[in-house]
C-alpha positions as CSV (number, residue, x, y, z in Angstrom):
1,X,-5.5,6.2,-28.2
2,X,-5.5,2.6,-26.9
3,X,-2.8,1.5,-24.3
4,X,-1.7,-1.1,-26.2
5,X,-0.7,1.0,-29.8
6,X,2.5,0.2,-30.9
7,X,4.6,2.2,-33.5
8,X,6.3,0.5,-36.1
9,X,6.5,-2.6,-33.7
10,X,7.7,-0.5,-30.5
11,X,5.5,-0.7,-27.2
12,X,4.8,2.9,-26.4
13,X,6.5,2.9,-23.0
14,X,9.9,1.9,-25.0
15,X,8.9,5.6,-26.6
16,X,8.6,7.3,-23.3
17,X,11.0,9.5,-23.1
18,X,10.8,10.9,-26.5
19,X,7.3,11.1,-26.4
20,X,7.6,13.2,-22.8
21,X,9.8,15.4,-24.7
22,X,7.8,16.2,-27.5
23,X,4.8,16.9,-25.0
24,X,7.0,20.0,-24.0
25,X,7.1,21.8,-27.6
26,X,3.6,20.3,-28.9
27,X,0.9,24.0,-29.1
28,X,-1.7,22.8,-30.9
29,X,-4.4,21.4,-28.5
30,X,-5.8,18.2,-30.0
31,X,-2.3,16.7,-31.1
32,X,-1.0,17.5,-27.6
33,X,-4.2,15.8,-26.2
34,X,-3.6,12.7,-28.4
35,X,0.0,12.6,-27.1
36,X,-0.8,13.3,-23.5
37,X,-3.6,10.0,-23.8
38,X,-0.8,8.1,-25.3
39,X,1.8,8.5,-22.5
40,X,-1.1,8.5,-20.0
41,X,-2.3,5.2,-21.2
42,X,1.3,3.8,-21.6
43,X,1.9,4.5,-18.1
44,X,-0.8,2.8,-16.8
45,X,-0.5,-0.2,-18.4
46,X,1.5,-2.7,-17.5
47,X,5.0,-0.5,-17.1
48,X,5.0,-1.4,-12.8
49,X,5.9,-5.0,-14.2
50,X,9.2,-3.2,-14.7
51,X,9.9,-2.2,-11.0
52,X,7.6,-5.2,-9.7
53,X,10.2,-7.7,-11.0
54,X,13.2,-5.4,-10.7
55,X,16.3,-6.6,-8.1
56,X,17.7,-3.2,-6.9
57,X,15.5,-1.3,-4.9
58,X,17.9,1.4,-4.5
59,X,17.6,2.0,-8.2
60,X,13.8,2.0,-7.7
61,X,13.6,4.3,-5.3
62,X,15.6,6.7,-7.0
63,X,13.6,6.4,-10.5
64,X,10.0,6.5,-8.6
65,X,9.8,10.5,-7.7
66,X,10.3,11.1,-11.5
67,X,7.8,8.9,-12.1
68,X,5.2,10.6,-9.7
69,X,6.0,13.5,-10.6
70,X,5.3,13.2,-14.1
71,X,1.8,11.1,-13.4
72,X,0.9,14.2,-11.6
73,X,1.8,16.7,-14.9
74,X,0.0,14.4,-16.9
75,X,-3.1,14.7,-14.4
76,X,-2.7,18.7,-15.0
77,X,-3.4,18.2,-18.4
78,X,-6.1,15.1,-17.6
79,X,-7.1,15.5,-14.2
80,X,-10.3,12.7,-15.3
81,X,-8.1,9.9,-16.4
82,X,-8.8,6.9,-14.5
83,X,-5.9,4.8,-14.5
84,X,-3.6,8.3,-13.9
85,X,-5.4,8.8,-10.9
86,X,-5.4,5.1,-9.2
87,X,-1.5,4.8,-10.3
88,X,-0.6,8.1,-8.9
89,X,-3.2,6.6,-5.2
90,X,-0.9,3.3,-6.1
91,X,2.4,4.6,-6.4
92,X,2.7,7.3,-3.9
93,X,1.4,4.7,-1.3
94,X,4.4,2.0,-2.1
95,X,6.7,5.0,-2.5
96,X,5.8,6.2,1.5
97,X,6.0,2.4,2.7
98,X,8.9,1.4,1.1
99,X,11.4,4.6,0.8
100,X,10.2,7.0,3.4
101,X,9.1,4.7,6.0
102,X,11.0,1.7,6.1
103,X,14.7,3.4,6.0
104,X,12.9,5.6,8.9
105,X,12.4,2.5,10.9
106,X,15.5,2.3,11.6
107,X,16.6,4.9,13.5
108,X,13.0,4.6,15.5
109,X,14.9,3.9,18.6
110,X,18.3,5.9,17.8
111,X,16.6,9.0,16.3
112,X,13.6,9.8,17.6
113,X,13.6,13.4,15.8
114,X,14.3,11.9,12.9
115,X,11.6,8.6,12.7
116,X,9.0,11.6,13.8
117,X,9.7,13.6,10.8
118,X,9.6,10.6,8.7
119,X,6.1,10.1,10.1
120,X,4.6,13.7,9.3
121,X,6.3,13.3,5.5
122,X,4.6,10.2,5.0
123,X,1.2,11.3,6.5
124,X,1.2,14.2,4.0
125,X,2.5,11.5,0.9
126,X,-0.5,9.3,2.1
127,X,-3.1,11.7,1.9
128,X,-2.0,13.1,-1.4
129,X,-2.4,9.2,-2.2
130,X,-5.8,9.2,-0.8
131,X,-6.7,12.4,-2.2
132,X,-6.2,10.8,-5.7
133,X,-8.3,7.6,-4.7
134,X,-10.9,9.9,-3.7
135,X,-10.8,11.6,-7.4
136,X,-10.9,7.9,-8.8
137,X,-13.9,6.9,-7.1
138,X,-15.3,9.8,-7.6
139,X,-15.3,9.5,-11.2
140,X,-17.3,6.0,-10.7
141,X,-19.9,7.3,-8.5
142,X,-20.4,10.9,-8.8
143,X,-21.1,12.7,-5.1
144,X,-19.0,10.1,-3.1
145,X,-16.6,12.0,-2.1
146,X,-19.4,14.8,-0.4
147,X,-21.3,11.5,0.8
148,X,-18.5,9.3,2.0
149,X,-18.0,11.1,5.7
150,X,-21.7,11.5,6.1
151,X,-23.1,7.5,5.4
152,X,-20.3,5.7,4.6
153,X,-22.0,2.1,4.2
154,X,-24.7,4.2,2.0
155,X,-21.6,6.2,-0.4
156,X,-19.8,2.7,-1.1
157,X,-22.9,0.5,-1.9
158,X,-22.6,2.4,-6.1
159,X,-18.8,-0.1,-6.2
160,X,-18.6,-2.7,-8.1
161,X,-16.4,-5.8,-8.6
162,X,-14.1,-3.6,-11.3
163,X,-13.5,-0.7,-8.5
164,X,-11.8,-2.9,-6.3
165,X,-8.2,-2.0,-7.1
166,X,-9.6,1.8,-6.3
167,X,-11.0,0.8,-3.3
168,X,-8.0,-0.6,-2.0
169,X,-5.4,2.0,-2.5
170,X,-8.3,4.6,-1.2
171,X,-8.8,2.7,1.9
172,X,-4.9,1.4,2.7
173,X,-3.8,5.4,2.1
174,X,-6.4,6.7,4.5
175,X,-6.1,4.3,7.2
176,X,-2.3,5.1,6.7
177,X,-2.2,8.3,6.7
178,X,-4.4,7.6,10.2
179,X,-1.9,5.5,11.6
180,X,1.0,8.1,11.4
181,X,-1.3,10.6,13.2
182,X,-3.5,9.3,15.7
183,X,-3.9,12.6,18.1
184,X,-5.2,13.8,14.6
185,X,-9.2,13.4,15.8
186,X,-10.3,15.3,12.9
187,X,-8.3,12.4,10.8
188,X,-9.2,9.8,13.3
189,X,-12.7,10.5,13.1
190,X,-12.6,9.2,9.5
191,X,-11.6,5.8,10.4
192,X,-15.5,5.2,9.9
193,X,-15.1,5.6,6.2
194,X,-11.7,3.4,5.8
195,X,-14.0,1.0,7.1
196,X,-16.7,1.2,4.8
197,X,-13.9,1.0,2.2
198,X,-12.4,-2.0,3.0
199,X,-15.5,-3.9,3.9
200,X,-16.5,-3.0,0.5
201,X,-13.6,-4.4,-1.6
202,X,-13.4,-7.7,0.7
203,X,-17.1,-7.8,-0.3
204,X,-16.6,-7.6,-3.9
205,X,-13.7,-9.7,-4.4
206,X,-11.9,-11.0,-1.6
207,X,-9.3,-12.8,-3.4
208,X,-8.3,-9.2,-5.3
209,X,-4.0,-9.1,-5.5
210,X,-3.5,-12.4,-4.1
211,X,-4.8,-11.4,-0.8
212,X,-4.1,-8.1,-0.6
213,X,-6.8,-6.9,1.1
214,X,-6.7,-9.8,3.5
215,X,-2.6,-8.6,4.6
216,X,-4.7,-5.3,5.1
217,X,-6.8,-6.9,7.7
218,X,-4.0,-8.9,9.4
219,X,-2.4,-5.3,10.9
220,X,-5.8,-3.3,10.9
221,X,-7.4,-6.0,12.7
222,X,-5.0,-5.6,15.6
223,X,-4.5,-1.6,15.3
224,X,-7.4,0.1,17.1
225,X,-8.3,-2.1,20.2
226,X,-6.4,-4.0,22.7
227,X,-5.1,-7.6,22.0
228,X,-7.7,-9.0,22.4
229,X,-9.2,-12.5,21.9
230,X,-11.4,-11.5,19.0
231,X,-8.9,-9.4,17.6
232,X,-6.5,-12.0,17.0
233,X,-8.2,-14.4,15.8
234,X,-9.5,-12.1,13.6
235,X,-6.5,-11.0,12.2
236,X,-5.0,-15.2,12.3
237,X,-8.2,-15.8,9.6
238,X,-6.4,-13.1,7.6
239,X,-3.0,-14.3,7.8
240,X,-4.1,-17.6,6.9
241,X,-6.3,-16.7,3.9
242,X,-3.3,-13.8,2.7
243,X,-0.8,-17.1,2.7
244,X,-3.7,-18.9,0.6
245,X,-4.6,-16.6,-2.1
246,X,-0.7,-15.5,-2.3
247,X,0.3,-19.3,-3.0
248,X,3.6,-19.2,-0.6
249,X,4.7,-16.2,-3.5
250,X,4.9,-13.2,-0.8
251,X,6.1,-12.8,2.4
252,X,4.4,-9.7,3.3
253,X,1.8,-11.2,5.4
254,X,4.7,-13.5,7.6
255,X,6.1,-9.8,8.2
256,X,3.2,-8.4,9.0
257,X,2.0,-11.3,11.7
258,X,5.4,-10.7,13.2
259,X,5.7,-6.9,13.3
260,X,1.4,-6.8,14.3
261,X,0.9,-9.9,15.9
262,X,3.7,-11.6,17.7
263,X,4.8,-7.7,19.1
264,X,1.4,-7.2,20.2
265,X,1.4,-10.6,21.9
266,X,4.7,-10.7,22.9
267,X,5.3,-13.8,21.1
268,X,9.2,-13.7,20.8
269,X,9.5,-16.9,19.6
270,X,7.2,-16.9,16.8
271,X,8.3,-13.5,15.9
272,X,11.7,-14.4,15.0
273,X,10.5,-17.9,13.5
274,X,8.5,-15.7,10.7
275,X,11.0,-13.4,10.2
276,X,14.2,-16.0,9.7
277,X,11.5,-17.6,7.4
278,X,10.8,-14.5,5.4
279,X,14.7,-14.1,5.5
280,X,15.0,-17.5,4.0
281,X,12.9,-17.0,1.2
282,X,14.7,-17.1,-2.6
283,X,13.3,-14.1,-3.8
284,X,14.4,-15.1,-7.6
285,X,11.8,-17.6,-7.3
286,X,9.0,-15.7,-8.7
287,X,10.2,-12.5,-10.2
288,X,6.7,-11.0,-10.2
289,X,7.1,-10.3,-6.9
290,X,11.1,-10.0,-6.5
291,X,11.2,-6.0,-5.6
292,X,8.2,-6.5,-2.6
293,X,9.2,-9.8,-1.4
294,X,13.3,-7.6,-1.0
295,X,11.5,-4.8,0.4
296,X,9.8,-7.3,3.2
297,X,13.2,-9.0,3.6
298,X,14.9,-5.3,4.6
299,X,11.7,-5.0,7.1
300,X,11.8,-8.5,8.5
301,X,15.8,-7.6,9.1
302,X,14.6,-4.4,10.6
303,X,12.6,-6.1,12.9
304,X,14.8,-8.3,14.0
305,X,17.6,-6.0,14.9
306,X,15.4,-4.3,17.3
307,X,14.0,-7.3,18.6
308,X,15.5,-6.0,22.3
309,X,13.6,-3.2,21.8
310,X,9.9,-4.4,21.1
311,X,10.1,-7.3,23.6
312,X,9.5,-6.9,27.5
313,X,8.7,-10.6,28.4
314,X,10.7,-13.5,27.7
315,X,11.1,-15.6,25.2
316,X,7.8,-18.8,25.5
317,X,5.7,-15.9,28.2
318,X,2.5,-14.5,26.8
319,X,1.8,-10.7,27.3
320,X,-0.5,-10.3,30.2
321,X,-3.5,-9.0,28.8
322,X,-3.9,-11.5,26.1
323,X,-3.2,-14.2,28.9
324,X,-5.9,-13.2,30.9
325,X,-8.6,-12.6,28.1
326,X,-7.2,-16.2,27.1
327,X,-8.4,-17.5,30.8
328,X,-12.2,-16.2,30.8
């Protein structure tokens, strides 16, 4: 059934909820099938305008575990649909950031038992998120997933420009679920194929989500080294191309300098000049992007609060390391 049926006029998403409900008495195997496709293509297109544009992120939050969950009994009954299996990489990835991770930042430096445990939740969340990018990919090039460890460069060169969106959410769940684990070598040891990933997609299409993929960069640029010269200008090309391709519409990548960059540096002052701009930023201005842009305000304010407790110089001093590397 296409995704964009309609029934006597009514999208099929309006339907939802009946149609869910009918999928629990429906025995006979092809009507069921029809009605799984239809809910299964309803979900996957267009119905994350809803929470994309939506003002209460409290209300989101609370509506998004239903919505997993049923993606993943859908995938039961389809484990091969393609658009189930990139939302489910999608959703459970925005779900860890913005609802397990971000209220955990809070108590980082209050509750250490507490931002820990947040940590080993959202490593498992992002590799149930990967899991499903790796089911997605797989689908597109049959034997990645047994090839992607072994020759990564080899396993991604099948991608094309219409895989990027997998791509993405395969790579950004891996090298998150890295990031909450790092004395995981096994886990570590894959970093190799996040790689390979990323490359991939900024290969293909650089410009994909406004400059996703270039926010990626601007904190994986500055994640597995020291701060070092090439590093950061690395991840300022990044920053500077994210701002481009976004059009001044998000203020993910101003957050993400502060909290990758400036910390790393030990910029004060520029930290807190991105985040008071982030801060000031209407976020009724372009409703397509209302619920991430509030989501990066809550960080930014995050950030901020515990501004005593990321900073060890001054404000206007430059972090040793980075000033030295700056003197040869």
């Amino acid at each position: 059934m296409c995704s964009d049926c309609k029934l006597q006029g009514w999208p099929v998403r309006v339907l939802m909820p009946g149609l869910l409900f009918l999928l629990l008495f429906i025995t006979g195997c092809s009507i069921r099938s029809l009605a799984v496709n239809a809910v299964a293509d309803a979900l996957t297109s267009g119905s994350a305008d809803v929470y994309a544009s939506d003002d209460d992120p409290e209300l989101v939050g609370q509506a998004l575990p239903f919505g997993l969950k049923t993606i993943e009994s859908l995938l039961q009954a389809k484990p091969t649909h393609p658009g189930l299996l990139i939302a489910a990489a999608s959703g459970f990835v925005q779900y860890t950031y913005g609802y397990v991770l971000l209220p955990a930042e809070n108590t980082r430096f209050t509750d250490i038992k507490n931002w820990r445990l947040a940590r080993k939740r959202a490593k498992r969340l992002f590799l149930r998120a990967r899991d499903y990018g790796l089911r997605a990919l797989e689908l597109r090039s049959p034997g990645f997933t047994s090839l992607i460890r072994k020759d990564p460069e080899r396993a991604v060169l099948a991608f094309k420009k219409k895989d990027v969106e997998a791509l993405y959410w395969t790579g950004v769940a891996w090298a998150s679920a890295i990031s909450m684990a790092k004395d995981d070598m096994d886990l570590v040891g894959d970093l190799s194929a996040v790689d390979a990933l990323m490359n991939r997609a900024l290969e293909l299409d650089e410009t994909w989500g406004e400059g996703a993929l270039h926010e990626f960069y601007i904190a994986y640029s500055m994640s597995r080294n020291e701060a070092t010269e090439a590093n950061l200008k690395e991840a300022e090309k990044h920053f500077k191309r994210a701002m481009e391709l976004n059009g001044g519409r998000s203020i993910g990548p101003l957050v993400s300098y502060a909290e990758n960059i400036c910390v790393k540096t030990q910029n004060r002052k520029k930290f807190k000049a991105l985040l008071q701009q982030a801060l000031a930023f209407d976020v009724d201005q372009f409703p397509e992007k209302r619920l991430t842009n509030i989501l990066a305000q809550k960080k930014a304010a995050m950030l901020l609060s515990n501004i005593e407790n990321l900073f060890f110089v001054e404000e206007g001093e430059m972090e040793p390391a980075l000033r030295e590397t700056k003197s040869k």
